[in-house]
SERO-102856 format. One line per 10 residues: for each residue x negated, y negated, z negated of C-alpha. Coordinates in steps of 0.05 Angstrom, whole numbers, plus 5000, padded with zeros to 4 digits. Each point is the difference from the previous one (the first is absolute). Layout:
// SERO-102856
X:Y:Z; ... .
***
This chain:
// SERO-102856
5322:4332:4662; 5066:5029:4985; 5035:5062:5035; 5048:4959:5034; 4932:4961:5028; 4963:5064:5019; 5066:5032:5025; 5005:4934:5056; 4921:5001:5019; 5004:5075:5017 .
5058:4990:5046; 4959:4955:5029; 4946:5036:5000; 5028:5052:5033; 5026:4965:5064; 4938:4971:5000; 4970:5065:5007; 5051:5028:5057; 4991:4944:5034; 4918:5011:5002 .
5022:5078:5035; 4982:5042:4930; 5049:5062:5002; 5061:4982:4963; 4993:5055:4957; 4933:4983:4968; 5016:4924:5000; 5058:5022:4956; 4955:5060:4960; 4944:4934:4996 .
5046:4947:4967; 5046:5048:4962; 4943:5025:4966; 4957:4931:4987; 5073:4968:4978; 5009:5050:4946; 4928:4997:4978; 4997:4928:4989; 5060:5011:4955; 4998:5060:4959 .
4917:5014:5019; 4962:5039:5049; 5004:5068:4960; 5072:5013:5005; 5005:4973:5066; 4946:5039:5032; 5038:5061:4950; 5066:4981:5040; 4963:4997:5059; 4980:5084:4991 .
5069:5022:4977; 5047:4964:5045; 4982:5030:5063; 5017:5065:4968; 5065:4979:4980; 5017:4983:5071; 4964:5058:5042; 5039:5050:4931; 5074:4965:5037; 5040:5052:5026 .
5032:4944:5042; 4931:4988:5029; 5005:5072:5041; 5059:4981:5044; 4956:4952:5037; 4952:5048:5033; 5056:5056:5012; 5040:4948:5030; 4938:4974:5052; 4990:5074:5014 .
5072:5007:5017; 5002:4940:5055; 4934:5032:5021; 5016:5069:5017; 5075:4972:5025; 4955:4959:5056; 4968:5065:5017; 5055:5034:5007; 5025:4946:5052; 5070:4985:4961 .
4987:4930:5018; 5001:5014:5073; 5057:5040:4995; 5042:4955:4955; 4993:4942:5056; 5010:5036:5050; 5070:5027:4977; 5017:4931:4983; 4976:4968:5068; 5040:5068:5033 .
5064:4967:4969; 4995:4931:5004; 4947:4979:5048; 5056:4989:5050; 5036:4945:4967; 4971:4930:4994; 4942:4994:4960; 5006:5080:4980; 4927:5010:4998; 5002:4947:4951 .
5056:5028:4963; 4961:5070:5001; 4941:4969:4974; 5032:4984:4940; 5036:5056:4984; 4940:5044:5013; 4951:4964:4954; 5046:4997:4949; 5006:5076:5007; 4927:5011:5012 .
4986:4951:4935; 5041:5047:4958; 4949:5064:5020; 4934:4954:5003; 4959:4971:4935; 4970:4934:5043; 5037:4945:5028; 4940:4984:5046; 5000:5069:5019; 5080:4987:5021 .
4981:4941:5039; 4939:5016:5032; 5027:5075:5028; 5057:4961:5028; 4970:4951:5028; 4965:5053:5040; 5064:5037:5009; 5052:4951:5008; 4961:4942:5030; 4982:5030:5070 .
5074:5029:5017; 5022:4927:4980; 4958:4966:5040; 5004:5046:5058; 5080:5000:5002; 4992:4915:4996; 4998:4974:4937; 4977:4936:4983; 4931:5005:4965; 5023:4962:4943 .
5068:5038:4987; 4970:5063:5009; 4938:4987:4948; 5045:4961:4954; 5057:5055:4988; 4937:5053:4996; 4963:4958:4941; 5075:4995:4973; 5007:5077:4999; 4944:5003:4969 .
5005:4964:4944; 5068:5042:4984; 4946:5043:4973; 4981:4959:4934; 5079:5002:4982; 5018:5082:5018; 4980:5049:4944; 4949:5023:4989; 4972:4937:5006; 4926:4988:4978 .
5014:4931:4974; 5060:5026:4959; 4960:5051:4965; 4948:4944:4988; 5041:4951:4978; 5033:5044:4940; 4935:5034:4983; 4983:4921:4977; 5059:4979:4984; 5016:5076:4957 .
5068:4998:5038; 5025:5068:5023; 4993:5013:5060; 5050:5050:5025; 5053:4931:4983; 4957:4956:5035; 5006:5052:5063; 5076:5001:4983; 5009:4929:4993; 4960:4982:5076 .
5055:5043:5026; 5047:4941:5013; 4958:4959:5021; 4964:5033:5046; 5065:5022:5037; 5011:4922:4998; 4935:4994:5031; 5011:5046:5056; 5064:4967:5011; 4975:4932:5008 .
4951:5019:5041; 5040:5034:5056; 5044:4929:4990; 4937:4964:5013; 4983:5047:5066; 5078:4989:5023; 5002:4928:4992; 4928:4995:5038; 5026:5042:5060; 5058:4961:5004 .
4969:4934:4997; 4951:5025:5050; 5021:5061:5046; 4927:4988:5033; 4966:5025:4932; 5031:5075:5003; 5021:5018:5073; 5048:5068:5008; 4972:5067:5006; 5027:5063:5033 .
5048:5048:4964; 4966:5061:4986; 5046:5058:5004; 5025:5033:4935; 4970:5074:5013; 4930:4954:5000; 5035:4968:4932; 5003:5060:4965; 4931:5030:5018; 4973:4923:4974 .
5047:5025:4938; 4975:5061:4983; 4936:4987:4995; 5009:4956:4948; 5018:5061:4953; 4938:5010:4966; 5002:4925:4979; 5062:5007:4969; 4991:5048:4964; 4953:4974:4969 .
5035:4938:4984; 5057:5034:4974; 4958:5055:4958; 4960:4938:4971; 5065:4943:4991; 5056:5052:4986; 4954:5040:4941; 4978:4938:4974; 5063:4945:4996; 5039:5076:4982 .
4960:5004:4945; 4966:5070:5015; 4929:4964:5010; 4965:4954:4963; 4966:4947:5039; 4932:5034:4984; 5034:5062:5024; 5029:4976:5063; 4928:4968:5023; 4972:5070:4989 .
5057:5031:5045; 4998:4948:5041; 4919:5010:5018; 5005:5073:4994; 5059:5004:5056; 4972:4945:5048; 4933:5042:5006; 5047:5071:5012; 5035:4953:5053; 4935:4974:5033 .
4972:5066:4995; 5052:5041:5025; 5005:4946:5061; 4925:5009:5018; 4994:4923:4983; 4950:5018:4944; 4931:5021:5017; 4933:4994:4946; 4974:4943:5023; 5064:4960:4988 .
5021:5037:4939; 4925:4961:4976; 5015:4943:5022; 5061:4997:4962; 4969:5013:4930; 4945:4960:5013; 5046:4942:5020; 5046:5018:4943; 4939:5003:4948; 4984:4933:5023 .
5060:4968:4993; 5014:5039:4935; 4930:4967:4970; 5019:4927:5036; 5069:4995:4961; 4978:5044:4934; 4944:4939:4992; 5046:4957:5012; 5055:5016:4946; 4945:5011:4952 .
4977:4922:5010; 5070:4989:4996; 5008:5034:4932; 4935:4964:4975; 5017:4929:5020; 5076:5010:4970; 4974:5019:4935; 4961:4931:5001; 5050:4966:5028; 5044:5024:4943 .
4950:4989:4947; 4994:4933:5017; 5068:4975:4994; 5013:4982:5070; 5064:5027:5011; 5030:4974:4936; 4981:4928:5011; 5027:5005:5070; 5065:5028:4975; 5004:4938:4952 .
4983:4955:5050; 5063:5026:5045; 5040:4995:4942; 4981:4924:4992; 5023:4988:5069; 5067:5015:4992; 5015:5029:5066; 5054:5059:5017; 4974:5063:5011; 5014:5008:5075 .
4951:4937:5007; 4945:5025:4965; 4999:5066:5046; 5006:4955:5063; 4933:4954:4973; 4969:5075:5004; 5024:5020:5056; 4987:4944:5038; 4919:5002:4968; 4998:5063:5022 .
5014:4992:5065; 4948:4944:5001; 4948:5050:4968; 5016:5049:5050; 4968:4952:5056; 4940:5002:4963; 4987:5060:4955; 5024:5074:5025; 5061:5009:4965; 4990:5063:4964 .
4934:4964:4970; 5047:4936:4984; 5050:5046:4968; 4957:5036:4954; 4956:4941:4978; 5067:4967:4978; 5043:5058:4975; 4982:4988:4933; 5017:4932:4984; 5061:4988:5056 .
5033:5072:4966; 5007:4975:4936; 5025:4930:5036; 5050:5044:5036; 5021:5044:4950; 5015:4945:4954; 5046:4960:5051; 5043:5066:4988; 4980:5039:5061; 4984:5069:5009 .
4923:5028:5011; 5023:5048:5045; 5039:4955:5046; 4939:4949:4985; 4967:5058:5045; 5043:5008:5055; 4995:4921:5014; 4918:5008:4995; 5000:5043:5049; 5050:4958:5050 .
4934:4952:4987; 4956:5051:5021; 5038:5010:5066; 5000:4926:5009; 4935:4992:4997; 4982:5055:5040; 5022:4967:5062; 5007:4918:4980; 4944:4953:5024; 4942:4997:4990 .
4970:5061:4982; 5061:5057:5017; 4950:5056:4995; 5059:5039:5046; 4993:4946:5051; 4926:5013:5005; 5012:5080:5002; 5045:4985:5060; 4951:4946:5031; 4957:5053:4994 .
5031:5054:5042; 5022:4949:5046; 4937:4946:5000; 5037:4968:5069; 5058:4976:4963; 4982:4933:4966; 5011:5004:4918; 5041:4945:5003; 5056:5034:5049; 5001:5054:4960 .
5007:4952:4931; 5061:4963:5049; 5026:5077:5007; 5002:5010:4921; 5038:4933:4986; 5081:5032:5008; 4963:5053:4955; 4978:4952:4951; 5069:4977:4987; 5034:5063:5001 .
4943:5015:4936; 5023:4931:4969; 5070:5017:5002; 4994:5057:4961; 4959:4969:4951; 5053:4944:4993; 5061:5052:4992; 4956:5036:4950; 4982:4942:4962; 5079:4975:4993 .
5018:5076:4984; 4956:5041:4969; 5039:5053:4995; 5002:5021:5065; 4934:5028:4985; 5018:5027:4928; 5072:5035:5005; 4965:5065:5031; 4950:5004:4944; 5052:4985:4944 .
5051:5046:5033; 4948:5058:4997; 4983:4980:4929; 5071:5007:4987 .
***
């Protein structure tokens, strides 16, 4: 068989073997490793096989991820989630749909202090969800702008998936973090457009609250020092260049455990809990970039992404086209697959597609993880929908999937004005570059 043949049969092969539940990171490990043995022999690949893993686990990168997940844990303990929404209900909960509004304001605050986006969801969902419900908010609005919020996560440094993504794609990824900037302000903006235009097209979905008075404002305020500090210590020494990003996770973790400390939020048991749940995750998505790294190298050896690059060629068709087919396929595969899995299993064949239509890797990365969000919360499988469903088991999944709809859009929006001008993603980065 030739590469080209060996290269299409391990794709296969692959989904094949996702689809029959093995671990994505061993399905990837299994038919990088077999691919390059049935082309260059078993005793190189199994040789590749031994030193690769070492290569990855040796990336300085690699060590913001667990600093980061610390971060998020100890912020949780420290309660800056709590006190984040409840500054933000304090000032707007009176005004139409201002639980709503607060909701998305405080998980995108919360997301920039917390390593998980389920994390973001799931704590409020059990934060948010209650007052909602309690003050009269339909089930659906109130579930849909909370798995909304959440998502914010995936597109706020530091952002898991970000870190991921350039770790792959060898993409830097303090200009990835400046490049989501933007966008994710875009984000947040459509989304409180989305929760206006809902509340106006249905008062019945976000009755009025009372006015809290603003001595009770300022208390709300206050307490959300601690999580602003840390915020600013982490954003202004790292986009002021006095950190680098491996610098500002460590400051970042070290300062969230003072906080949670100093606020009696942190006892042993939970301190525990968070490095075993960090260790575990660390393992989960180490495994997982080392398949990754395995089943690129075979990928690459076999040609793939060249022949694909001269099959777009033969087509003829603008640029802007080709990255719609993609986008549109992955949006399809994130119905399907989870879409971080979907975005690493393609990365190295639709990168060299994308970088050859003249587009940038690092804005290539900001649109993946759009995707991601997407996916997160579209039908079928919104794994955010399910978090919520599970907090809340008496609201029916499909109200809540009807709640994430004005969401939905808002997300495709900003795709679309990304996709007709990249460079509202890459001025910031370039600017910095000088």
């Amino acid at each position: 068989m030739s590469p080209l043949e060996i290269g299409g049969i391990g794709i296969l092969a692959l989904f094949m073997l996702i689809f029959a539940q093995v671990p994505i990171a061993f399905a990837m490990i299994l038919v990088g490793v077999v691919g390059y043995a049935l082309q260059g022999g078993w005793t190189p690949a199994l040789t590749f096989l031994m030193t690769e893993p070492t290569r990855v686990l040796a990336s300085t990168d690699m060590a913001t991820l667990p600093l980061f997940l610390l971060m998020g844990a100890f912020a949780n303990a420290a309660g800056f989630s709590e006190d984040i929404y409840t500054a933000a209900a304090a000032f707007f909960g009176h005004r139409r749909g201002g639980l709503a509004y607060a909701t998305i304001g405080g998980c995108a605050a919360f997301g920039s202090i917390c390593g998980s986006t389920m994390a973001t969801a799931a704590t409020f969902g059990r934060l948010a969800l209650p007052q909602m419900l309690r003050r009269g908010y339909q089930p659906g609005f109130a579930t849909g702008t909370i798995a909304a919020g959440g998502t914010l996560k995936s597109l706020i440094p530091p952002s898991l998936l970000m870190i991921l993504y350039c770790i792959v794609a060898k993409t830097f990824i303090f200009d990835v973090f400046l490049a989501a900037a933007v966008p994710a302000l875009l984000t947040v903006v459509f989304n409180l457009g989305a929760i206006w235009i809902e509340v106006r097209r249905n008062p019945a979905a976000a009755p009025l609250s009372e006015r809290l008075p603003w001595s009770e404002r300022m208390i709300a305020a206050r307490r959300t020092a601690p999580a602003m500090i840390l915020m600013l210590t982490v954003f202004g020494g790292l986009y002021s260049g006095m950190f680098t990003v491996n610098e500002a996770a460590s400051v970042a973790a070290v300062l969230a455990l003072v906080f949670a400390v100093i606020r009696r939020g942190m006892t042993w048991r939970l301190f525990l809990d968070a490095l075993h749940a960090t260790a575990g995750t660390t393992v989960m998505l180490y495994m997982i970039l080392i398949g990754a790294s395995v089943f690129t190298y075979f990928i690459t050896l076999a040609r793939v992404p060249e022949t694909l690059i001269q099959l777009v060629d033969g087509m003829a068709l603008p640029p802007v086209a080709i990255i719609v087919i993609l986008l549109v396929a992955y949006i399809i595969l994130g119905t399907i697959f989870e879409e971080l899995s979907a975005i690493l299993i393609t990365l190295p064949f639709v990168l060299p597609i994308v970088t050859h239509a003249g587009y940038d890797p690092v804005w290539w990365g900001v649109i993946n993880v759009i995707l991601a969000e997407l996916a997160l919360i579209h039908p079928p499988f919104g794994i955010i929908v399910f978090v919520l469903h599970g907090l809340a088991p008496e609201i029916r999944m499909g109200t809540i999937y009807l709640g994430v709809v004005p969401f939905i859009v808002a997300d495709l929006l900003v795709l679309a004005m990304l996709t007709a001008f990249p460079e509202l993603a890459l001025w910031l980065p370039r600017l910095v570059a000088g």
